[in-house]
C-alpha positions as CSV (number, residue, x, y, z in Angstrom):
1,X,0.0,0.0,0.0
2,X,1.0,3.7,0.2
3,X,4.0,5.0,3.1
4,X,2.5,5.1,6.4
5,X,3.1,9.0,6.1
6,X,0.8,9.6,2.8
7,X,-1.7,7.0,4.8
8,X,-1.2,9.0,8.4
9,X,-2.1,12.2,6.4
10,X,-5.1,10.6,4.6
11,X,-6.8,10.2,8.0
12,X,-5.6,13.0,9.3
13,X,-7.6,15.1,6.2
14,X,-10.4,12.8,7.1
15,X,-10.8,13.2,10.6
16,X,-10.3,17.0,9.8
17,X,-13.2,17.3,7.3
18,X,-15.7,15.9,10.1
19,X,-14.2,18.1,12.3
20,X,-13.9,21.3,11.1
21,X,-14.3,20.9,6.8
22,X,-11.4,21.2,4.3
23,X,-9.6,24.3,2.8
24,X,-10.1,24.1,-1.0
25,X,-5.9,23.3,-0.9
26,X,-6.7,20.3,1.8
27,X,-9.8,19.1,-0.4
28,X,-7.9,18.9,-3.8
29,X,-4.6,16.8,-1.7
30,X,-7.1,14.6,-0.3
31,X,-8.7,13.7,-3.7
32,X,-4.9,13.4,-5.0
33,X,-4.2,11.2,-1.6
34,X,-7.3,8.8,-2.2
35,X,-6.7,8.5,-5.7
36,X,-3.1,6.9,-5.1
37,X,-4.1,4.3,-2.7
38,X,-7.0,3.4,-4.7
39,X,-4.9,2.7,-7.7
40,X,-1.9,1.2,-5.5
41,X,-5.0,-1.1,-3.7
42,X,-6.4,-2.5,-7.4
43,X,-2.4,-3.2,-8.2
44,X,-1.5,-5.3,-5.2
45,X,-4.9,-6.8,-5.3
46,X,-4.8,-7.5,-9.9
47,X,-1.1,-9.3,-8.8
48,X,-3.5,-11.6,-5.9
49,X,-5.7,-12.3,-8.5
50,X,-3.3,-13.2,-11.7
51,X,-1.6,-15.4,-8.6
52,X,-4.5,-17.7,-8.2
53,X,-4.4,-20.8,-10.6
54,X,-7.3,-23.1,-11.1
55,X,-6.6,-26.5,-10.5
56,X,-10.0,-28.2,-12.0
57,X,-12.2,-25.9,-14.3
58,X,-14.9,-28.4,-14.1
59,X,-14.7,-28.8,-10.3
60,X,-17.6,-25.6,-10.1
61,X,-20.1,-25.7,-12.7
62,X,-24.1,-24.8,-12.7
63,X,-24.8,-28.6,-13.4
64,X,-23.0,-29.6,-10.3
65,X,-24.5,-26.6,-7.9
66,X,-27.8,-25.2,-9.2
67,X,-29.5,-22.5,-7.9
């Protein structure tokens, strides 16, 4: 994920904006913040996924397990 520092600083925006609201500058860094860890979290978790290797491809089907 991100450094604890850019993640430390996400809450901090966070916990200010209930608080007390955002300057426009805080606001635009928090967007900027909350973008990076969202596109950092769909890396790490696309490299899980393309990790994962199916053993059987029949062992699931709708003919075994109907709704």
């Amino acid at each position: 994920m991100l450094d604890k520092v850019k993640l430390d600083r996400i809450n901090e925006l966070a916990n200010k904006k209930k608080k007390a609201g955002l300057t426009a500058e805080e606001a635009a860094e928090q967007q900027q913040l909350r973008q990076a860890y969202i596109e950092r979290f769909r890396e790490v978790f696309r490299a899980q996924l393309d990790q994962i290797e199916v053993v059987d491809g029949d062992a699931v089907t709708d003919e075994k397990f109907p709704n």
